[in-house]
FISE-939530 format. One line per field, with one value per residue (C-alpha): x, y, z; residue in one letter. Coordinates in Angstrom, 2 decimals. Layout:
BEGIN
X X, ...
Y Y, ...
Z Z, ...
loro a, ...
END
This chain:
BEGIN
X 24.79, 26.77, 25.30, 26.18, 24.51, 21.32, 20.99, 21.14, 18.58, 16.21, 16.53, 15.80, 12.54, 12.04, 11.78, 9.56, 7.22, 7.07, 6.18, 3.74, 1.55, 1.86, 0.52, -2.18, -3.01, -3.92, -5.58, -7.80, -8.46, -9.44, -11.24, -13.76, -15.51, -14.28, -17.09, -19.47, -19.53, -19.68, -21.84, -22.36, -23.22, -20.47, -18.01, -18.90, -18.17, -14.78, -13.47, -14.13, -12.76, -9.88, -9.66, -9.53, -6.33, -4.51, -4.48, -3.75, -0.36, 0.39, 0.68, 2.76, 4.97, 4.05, 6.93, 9.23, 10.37, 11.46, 13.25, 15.23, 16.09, 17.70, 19.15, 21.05, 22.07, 23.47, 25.73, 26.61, 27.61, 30.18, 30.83, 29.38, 28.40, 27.67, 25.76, 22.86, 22.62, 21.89, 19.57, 17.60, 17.76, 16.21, 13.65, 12.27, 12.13, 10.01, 7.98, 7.10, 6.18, 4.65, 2.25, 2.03, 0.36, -2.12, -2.93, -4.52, -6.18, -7.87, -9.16, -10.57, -11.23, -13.40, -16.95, -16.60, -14.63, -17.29, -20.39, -19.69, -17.61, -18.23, -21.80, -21.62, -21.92, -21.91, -17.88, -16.87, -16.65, -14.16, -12.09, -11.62, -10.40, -7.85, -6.45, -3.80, -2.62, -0.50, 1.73, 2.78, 3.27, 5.55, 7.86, 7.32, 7.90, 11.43, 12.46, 11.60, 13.18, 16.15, 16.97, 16.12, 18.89, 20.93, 20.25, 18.43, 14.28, 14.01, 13.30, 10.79, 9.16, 9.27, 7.52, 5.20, 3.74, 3.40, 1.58, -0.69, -1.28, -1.83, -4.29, -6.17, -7.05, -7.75, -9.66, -12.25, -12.40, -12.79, -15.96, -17.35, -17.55, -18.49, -20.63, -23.18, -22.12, -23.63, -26.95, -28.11, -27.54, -29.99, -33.25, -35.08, -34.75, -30.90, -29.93, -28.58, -26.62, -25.24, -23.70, -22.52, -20.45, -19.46, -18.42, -16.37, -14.63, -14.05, -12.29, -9.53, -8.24, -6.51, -5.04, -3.22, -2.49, -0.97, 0.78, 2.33, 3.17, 5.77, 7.16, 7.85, 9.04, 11.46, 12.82, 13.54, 15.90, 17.25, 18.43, 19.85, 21.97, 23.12, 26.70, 27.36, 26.05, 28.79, 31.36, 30.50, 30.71, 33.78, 35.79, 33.60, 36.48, 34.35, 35.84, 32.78, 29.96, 26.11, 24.87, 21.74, 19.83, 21.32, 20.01, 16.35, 16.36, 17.85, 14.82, 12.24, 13.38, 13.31, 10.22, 7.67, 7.56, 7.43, 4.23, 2.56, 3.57, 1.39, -0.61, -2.21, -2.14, -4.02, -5.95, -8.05, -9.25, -10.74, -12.02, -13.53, -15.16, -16.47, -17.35, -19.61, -21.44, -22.31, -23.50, -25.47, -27.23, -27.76, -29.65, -31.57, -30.14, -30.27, -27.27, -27.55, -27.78, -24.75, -22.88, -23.44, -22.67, -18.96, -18.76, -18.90, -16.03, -14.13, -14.91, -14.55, -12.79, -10.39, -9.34, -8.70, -7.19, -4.77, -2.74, -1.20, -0.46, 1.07, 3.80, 4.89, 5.52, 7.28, 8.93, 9.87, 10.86, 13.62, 14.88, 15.47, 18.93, 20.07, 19.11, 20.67, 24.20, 24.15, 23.42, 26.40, 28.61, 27.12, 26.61, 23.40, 23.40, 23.09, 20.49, 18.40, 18.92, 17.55, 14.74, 13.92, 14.56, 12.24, 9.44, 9.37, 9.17, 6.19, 4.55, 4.89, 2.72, 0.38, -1.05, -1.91, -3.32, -5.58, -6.36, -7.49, -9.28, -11.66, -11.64, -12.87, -14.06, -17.42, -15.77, -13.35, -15.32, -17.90, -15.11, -13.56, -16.99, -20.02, -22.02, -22.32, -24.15, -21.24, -22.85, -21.42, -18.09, -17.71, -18.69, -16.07, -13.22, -14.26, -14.25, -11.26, -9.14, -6.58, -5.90, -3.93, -0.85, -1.08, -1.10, 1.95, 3.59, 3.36, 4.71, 8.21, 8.21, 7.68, 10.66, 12.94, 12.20, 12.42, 15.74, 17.27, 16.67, 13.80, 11.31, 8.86, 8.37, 5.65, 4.05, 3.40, 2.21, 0.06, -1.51, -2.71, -3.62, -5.73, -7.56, -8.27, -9.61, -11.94, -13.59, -13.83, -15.79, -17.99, -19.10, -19.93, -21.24, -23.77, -24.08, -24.13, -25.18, -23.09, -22.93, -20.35, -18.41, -17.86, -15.20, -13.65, -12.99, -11.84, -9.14, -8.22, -7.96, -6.22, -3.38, -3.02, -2.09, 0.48, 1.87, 2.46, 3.39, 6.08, 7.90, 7.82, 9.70, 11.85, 13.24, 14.00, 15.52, 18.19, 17.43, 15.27, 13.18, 11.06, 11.84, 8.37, 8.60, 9.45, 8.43, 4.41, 3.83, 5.03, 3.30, 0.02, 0.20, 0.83, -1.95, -4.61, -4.17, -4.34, -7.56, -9.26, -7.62, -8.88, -12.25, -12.75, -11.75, -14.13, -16.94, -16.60, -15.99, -18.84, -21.38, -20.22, -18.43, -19.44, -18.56, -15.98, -14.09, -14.52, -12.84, -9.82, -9.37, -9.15, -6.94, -4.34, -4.90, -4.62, -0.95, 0.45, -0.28, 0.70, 4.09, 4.44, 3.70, 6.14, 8.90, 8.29, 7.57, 10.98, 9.57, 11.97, 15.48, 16.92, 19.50, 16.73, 14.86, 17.97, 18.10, 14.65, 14.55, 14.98, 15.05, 17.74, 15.07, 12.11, 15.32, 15.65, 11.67, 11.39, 14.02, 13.26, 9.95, 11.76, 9.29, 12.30, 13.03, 16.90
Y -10.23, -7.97, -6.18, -2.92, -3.58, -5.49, -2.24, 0.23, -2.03, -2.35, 1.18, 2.58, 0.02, 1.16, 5.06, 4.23, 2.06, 4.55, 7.13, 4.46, 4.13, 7.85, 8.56, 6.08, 7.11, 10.71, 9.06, 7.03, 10.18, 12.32, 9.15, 9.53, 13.00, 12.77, 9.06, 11.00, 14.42, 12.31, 8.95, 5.93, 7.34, 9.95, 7.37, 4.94, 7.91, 8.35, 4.60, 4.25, 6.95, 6.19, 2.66, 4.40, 6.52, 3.61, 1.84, 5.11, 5.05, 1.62, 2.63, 5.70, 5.63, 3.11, 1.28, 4.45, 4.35, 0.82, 0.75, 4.39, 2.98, -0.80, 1.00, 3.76, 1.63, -0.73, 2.09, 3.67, -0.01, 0.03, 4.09, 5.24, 8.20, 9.50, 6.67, 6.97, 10.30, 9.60, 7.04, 9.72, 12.25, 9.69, 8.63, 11.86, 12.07, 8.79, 10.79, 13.48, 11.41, 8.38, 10.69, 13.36, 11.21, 8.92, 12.32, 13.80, 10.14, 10.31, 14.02, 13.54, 9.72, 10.61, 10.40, 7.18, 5.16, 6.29, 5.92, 3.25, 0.88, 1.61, 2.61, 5.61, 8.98, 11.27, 10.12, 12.29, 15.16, 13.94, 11.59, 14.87, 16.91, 14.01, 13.69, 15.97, 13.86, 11.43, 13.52, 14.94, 11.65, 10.12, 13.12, 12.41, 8.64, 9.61, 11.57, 9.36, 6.62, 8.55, 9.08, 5.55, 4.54, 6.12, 4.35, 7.07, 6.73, 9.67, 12.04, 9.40, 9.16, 12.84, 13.87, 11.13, 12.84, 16.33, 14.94, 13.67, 16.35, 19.06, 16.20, 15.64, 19.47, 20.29, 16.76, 17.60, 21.46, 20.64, 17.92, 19.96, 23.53, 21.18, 18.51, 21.73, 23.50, 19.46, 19.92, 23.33, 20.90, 18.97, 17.95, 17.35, 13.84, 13.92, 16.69, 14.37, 12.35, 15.37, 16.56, 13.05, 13.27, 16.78, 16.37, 13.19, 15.94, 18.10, 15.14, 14.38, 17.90, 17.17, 14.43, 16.73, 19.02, 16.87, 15.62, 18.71, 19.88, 16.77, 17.08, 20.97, 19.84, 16.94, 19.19, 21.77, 18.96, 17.62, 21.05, 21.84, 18.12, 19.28, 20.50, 16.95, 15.40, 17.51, 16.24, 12.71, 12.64, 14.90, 11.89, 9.01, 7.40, 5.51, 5.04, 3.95, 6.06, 5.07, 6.26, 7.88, 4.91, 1.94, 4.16, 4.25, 0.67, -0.43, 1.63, 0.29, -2.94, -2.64, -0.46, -2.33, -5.93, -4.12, -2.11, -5.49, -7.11, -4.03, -3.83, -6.96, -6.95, -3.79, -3.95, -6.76, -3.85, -1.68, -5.10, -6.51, -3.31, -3.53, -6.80, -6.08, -3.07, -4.67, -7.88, -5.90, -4.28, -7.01, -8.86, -5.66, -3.20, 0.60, 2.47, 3.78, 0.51, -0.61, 2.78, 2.46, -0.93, 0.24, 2.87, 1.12, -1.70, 1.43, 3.80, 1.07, -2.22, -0.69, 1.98, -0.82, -3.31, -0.70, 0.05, -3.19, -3.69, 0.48, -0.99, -3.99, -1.67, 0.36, -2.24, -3.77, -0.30, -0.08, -3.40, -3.17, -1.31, -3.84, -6.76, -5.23, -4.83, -8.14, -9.50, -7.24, -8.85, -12.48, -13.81, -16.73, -16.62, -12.79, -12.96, -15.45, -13.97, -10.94, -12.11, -13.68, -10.81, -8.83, -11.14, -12.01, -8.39, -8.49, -11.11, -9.97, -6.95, -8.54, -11.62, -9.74, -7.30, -10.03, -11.68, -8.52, -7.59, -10.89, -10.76, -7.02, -6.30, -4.60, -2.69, -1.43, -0.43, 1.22, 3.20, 4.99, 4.95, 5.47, 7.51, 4.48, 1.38, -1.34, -4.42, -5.02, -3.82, -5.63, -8.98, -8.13, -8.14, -11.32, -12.79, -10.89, -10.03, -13.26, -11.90, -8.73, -11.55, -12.89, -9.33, -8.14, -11.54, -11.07, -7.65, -8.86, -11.64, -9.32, -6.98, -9.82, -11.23, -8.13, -7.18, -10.54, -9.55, -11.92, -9.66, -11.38, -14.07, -11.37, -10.43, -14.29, -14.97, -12.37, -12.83, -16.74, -15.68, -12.66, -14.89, -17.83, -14.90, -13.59, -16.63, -17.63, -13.66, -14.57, -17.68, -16.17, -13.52, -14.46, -18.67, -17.82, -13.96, -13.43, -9.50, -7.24, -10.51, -12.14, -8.99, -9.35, -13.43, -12.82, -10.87, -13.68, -16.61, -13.57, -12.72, -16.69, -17.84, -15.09, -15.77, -19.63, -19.27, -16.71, -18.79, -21.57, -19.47, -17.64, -21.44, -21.94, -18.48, -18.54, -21.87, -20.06, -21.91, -19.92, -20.38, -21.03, -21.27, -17.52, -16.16, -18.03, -20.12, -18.28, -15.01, -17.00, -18.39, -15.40, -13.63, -16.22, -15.65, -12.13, -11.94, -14.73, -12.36, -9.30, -10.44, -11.82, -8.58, -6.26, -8.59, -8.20, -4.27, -4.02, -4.96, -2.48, 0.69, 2.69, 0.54, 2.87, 2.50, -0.95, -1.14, 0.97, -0.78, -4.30, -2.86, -1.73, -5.45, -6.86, -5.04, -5.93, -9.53, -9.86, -8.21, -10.45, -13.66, -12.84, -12.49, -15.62, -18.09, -16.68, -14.92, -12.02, -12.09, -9.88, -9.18, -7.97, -6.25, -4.28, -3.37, -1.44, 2.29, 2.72, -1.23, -1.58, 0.06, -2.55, -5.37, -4.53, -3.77, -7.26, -8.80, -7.13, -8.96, -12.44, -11.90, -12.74, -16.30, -16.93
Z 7.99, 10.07, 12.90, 11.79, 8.41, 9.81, 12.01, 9.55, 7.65, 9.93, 10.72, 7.04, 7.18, 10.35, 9.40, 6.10, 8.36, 11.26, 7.91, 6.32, 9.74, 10.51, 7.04, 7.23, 10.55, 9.43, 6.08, 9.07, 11.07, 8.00, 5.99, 9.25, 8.92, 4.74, 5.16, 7.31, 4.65, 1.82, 2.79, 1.42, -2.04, -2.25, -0.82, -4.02, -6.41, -4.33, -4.23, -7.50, -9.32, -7.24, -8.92, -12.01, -10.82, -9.05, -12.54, -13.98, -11.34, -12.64, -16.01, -15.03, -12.07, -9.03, -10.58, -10.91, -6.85, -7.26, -10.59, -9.87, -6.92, -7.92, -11.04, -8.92, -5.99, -8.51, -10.27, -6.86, -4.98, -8.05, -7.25, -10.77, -9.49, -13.29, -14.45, -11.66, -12.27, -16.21, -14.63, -12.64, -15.56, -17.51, -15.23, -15.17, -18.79, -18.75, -15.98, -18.29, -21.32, -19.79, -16.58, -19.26, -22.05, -19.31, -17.66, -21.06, -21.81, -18.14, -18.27, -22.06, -21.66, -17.96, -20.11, -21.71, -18.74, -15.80, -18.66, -20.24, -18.40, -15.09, -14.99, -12.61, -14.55, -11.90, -10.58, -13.87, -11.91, -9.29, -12.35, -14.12, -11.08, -9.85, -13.39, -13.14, -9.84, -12.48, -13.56, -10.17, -8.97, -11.55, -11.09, -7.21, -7.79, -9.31, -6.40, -3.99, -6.17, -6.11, -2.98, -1.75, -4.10, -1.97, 1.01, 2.55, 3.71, 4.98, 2.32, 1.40, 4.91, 5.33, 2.09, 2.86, 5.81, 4.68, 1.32, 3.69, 5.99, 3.12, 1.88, 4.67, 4.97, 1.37, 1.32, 4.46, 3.40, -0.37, 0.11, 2.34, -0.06, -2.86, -1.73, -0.88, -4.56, -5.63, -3.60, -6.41, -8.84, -10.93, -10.06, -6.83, -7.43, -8.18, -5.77, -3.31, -6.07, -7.29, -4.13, -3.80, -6.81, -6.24, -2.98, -4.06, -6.52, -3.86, -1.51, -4.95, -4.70, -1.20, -3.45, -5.42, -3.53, -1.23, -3.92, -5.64, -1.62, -1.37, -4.69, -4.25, -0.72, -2.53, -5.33, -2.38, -1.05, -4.20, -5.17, -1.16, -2.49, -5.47, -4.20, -2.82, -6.13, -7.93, -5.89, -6.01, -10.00, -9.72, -8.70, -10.85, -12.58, -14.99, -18.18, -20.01, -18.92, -20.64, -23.05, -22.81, -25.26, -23.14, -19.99, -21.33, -22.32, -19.32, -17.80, -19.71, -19.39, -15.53, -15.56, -18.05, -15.67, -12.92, -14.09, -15.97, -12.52, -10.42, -13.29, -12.70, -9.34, -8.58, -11.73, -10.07, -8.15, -10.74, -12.68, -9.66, -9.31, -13.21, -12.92, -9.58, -11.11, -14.21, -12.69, -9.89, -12.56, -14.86, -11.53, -11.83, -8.31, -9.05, -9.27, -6.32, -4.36, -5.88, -5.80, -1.62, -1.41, -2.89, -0.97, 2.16, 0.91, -0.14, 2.24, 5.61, 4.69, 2.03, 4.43, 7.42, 5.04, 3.49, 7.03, 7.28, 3.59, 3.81, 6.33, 3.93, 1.02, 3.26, 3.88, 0.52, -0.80, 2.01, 1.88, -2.31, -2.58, 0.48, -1.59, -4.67, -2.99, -2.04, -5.34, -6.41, -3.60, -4.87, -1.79, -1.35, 1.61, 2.60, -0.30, 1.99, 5.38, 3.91, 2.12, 6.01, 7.25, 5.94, 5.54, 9.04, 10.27, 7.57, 9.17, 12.37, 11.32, 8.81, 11.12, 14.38, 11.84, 10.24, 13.81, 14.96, 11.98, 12.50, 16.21, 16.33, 13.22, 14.46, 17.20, 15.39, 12.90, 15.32, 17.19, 13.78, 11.62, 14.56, 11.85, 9.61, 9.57, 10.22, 9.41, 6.34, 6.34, 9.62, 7.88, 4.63, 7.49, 8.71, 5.45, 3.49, 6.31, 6.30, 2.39, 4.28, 5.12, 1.90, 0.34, 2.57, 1.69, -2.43, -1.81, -0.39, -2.68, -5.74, -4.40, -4.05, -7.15, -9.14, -7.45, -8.23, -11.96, -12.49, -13.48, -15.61, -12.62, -10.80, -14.33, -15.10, -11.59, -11.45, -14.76, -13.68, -10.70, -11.54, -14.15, -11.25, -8.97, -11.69, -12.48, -8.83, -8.80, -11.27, -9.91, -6.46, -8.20, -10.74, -9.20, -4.99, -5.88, -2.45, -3.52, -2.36, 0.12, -3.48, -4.17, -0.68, -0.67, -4.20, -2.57, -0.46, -3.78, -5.47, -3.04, -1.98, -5.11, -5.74, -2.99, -4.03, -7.20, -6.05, -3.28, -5.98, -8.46, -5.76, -4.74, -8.41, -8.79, -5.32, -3.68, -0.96, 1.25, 3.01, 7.51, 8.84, 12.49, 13.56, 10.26, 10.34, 13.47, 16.27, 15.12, 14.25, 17.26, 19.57, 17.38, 18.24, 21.81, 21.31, 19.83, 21.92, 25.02, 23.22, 22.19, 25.81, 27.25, 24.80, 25.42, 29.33, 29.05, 26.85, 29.72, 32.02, 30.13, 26.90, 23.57, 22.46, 25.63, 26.03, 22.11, 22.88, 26.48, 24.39, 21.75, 24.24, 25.91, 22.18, 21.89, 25.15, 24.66, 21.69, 22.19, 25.56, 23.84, 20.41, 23.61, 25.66, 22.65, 21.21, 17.79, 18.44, 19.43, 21.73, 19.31, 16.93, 19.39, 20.36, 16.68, 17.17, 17.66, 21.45, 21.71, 24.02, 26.96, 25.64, 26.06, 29.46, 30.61, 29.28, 31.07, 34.08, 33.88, 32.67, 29.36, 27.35, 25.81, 26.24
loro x, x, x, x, x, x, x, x, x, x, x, x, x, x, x, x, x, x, x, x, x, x, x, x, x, x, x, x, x, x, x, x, x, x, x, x, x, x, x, x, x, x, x, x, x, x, x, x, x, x, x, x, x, x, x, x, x, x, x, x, x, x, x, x, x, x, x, x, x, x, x, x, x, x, x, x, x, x, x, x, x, x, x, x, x, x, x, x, x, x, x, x, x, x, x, x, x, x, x, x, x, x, x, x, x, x, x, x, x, x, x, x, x, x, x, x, x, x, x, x, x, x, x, x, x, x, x, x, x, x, x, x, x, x, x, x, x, x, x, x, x, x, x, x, x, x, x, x, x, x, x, x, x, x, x, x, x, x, x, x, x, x, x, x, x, x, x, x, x, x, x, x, x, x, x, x, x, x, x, x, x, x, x, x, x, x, x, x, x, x, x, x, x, x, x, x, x, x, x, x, x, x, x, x, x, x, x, x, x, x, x, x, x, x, x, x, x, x, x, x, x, x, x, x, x, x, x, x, x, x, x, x, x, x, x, x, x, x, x, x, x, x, x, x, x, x, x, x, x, x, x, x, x, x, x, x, x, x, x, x, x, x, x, x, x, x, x, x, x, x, x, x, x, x, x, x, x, x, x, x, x, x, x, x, x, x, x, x, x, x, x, x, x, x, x, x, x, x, x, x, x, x, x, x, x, x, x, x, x, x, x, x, x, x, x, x, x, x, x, x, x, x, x, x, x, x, x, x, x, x, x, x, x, x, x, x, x, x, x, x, x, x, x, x, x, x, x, x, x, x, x, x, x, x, x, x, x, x, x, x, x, x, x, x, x, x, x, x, x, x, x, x, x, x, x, x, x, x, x, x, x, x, x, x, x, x, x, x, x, x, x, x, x, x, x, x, x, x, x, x, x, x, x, x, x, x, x, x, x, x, x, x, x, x, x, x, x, x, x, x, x, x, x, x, x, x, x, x, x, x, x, x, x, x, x, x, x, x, x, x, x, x, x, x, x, x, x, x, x, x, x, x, x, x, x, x, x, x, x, x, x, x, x, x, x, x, x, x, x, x, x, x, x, x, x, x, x, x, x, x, x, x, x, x, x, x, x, x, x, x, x, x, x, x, x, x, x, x, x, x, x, x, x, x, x, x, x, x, x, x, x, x, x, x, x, x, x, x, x, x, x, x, x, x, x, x, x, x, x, x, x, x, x, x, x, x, x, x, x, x, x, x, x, x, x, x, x, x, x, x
END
């Protein structure tokens, strides 16, 4: 890979990364007061509903960024300007019928699906008001789509962060007005329950607000590119441009593995979710008990686990129309340095993430959540944080396969895998009765065998052999002496300074080794550093201190 090209790579993931953690940051600092308004109760109606509406997205458009964009960087690498924009045109089309159609099945469908399968009437209220959410966000998924076909993250990254500032506001101010609305509800008994739910209600219109926000702010920007559009197809000198029935099929036939393949692997969420209320009812725990008990996976480890894994889409999303113009070009070997490229930078996010999760689990928890009881959160990131590298793995995996044209190879793998994860969750469920820690280590047997299954088929598919020196051992390794350094410093702090402190003191410790150890044990090149936004001044801060491996 050229330098020029492996810098402008690295810089597009860069941007959508930088985008991904800023957004998830400001998701983190409003998820804080959101989990204190709400509590444990209110939390449950929150996470789940949201289960509901991730599977909803599935069906709809989390698969629309991804396809738009490997179907229009295709027809641009060949300069058929035209054709990707029939693409686009007919993405949105799909947009309109497919979030249109799920959007009306959700809002009418709210009663039976929070009655009767997941045993929590009172989350009807904030099902109902995030409804409308899916059909904003498969238009939104186009657009973004769009644009990364082009080679461009920043539209993305941008729209990104103001959906999730105008979220964060309407969010805090929403659950707050209608969590108290909830409280002159019902009965005495229920009055608690009831501004539970309502505030839960309250917190999904930030959702969609947020959401209609970025797509106003991305059809704003498609219309300022309009001119330049016009010129481009101007000079397309394709003589056979597609028809608009080979550009749905093509769309369907790139969009429908993609969703069974996300499908599956996010429906484990909302079935793992069924599957727990159910059997914590049938061992006879109230609603209520249950409801909190899924508030605080949702509500704490959900929240912590979903930074990392926020970065590897980010990821994955920019390194698609890359991988697609190599296919084009037909070169093996630029497929695989890619593919390590990618997955490595991954990794290098995902492990200290995991390392740090189990080192400081409590701590951290206790420093972003010190209204809640920690206990048990803290013990579901010892147990299912190592399932945030295999999570961040299967996500690169899935990209590469699915750009490489082999799209059934996700669906399939996800399908056996979900099934061995849900009778491994049974087991522990109903057999060890281990509770809400059965869900999390599901994750982990879950995300593990994906990730197997789809480095076996990406061998048979290009030959790839996945490098596991700097892409596994060198990051494991630097990450274990990070969190034995880190845990050692927070336990030494803790004696003599405020808990909070002595947390933050051992993060910054955490990062610093860490980053010196990924130098001097060669996990980085300079080369790759340089690429970095404002790398060239970390190159020579670390060479000043001789921190970096010739």
């Amino acid at each position: 890979m050229s330098k020029q090209k492996r810098s402008s790579f690295i810089m597009q993931g860069t941007i959508l990364a930088a985008a991904a953690m800023i957004t998830k940051v400001i998701g983190l600092a409003y998820r804080i007061p959101l989990t204190n308004i709400l509590g444990a109760e209110g939390n449950g109606y929150y996470g789940v509903v949201f289960q509901v509406y991730n599977l909803a997205l599935m069906l709809t458009s989390y698969s629309l960024p991804m396809a738009v964009s490997k179907l229009v960087s295709a027809r641009l690498a060949n300069r058929q300007y035209r054709n990707a924009q029939r693409v686009f045109n007919g993405a949105m089309t799909f947009a309109l019928v497919a979030g249109g159609v799920v959007t009306l099945l959700v809002f009418f469908g709210a009663g039976f699906i929070c009655s009767g399968i997941l045993k929590m009437d009172l989350s009807v209220y904030a099902l109902r008001t995030l409804s409308p959410c899916i059909l904003i966000v498969a238009f939104l998924g186009v657009l973004r789509g769009y644009f990364q076909g082009h080679a461009t993250m920043l539209p993305t990254a941008f729209s990104q962060i103001i959906e999730q500032i105008a979220n964060a506001v309407v969010s805090l101010v929403g659950a707050w007005l209608l969590f108290r609305v909830g409280l002159n509800m019902g009965t005495e008994e229920t009055r608690e329950s009831y501004g539970a739910a309502m505030g839960a209600a309250g917190a999904t219109v930030g959702t969609v607000i947020g959401a209609l926000t970025a797509l106003i702010f991305l059809i704003v920007l498609y219309g300022a590119y309009r001119p330049v559009i016009r010129r481009h197809t101007a000079k397309d000198r394709t003589r056979r441009p597609e028809s608009k029935k080979k550009i749905y099929k093509v769309l369907l036939l790139t969009i429908a593995p993609v969703i069974l393949s996300a499908t599956l692997n996010n429906m484990s969420n909302i079935v793992d979710q069924g599957v727990f209320t159910n059997a914590m009812a049938f061992l006879g725990y109230s609603e209520k008990e249950y409801t909190e008990l899924l508030g605080v996976f949702n509500g704490q480890y959900d929240t912590m686990i979903g930074i990392p894994l926020s970065v590897a889409s980010a990821l994955a999303s920019s390194f698609m129309p890359s991988l697609v113009a190599a296919i084009q070009g037909g070169s093996r070997q630029l497929i695989h340095r890619k593919i390590n490229l990618v997955s490595r930078f991954t990794m290098m996010i995902a492990i200290p993430c995991a390392v740090g999760f189990i080192a400081l689990s409590r701590p951290i928890l206790d420093l972003l959540f010190f209204t809640q009881d920690n206990t048990v959160p803290a013990m579901l990131l010892k147990l299912g944080g190592i399932s945030v590298v295999f999570f961040c793995l299967s996500t690169v995996t899935n990209a590469a396969l699915q750009g490489m044209d082999k799209m059934m190879e996700p669906v399939k793998n996800a399908a056996i895998s979900f099934l061995i994860h849900l009778v491994v969750l049974l087991i522990m469920l109903f057999v060890f009765r281990w509770s809400i820690y059965a869900v999390a280590i599901s994750k982990v047997i879950l995300s593990g065998c994906i990730c197997i299954l789809n480095a076996w088929d990406l061998q048979k598919a290009c030959r790839y052999k996945q490098e596991v020196k700097k892409t596994f051992i060198i990051p494991a390794a630097a990450s274990i002496v990070m969190g034995g350094g880190a845990f050692l410093m927070f336990s030494v702090l803790d004696l003599i300074l405020p808990e909070a402190a002595a947390t933050i003191a051992a993060l910054i410790v955490a990062v610093i080794i860490y980053g010196i150890c990924m130098a001097l044990m060669g996990g980085i090149s300079e080369a790759e550093i340089a690429d970095i936004p404002q790398g060239r001044k970390l190159v020579v801060l670390l060479k000043k201190f001789h921190l970096l491996k010739k």
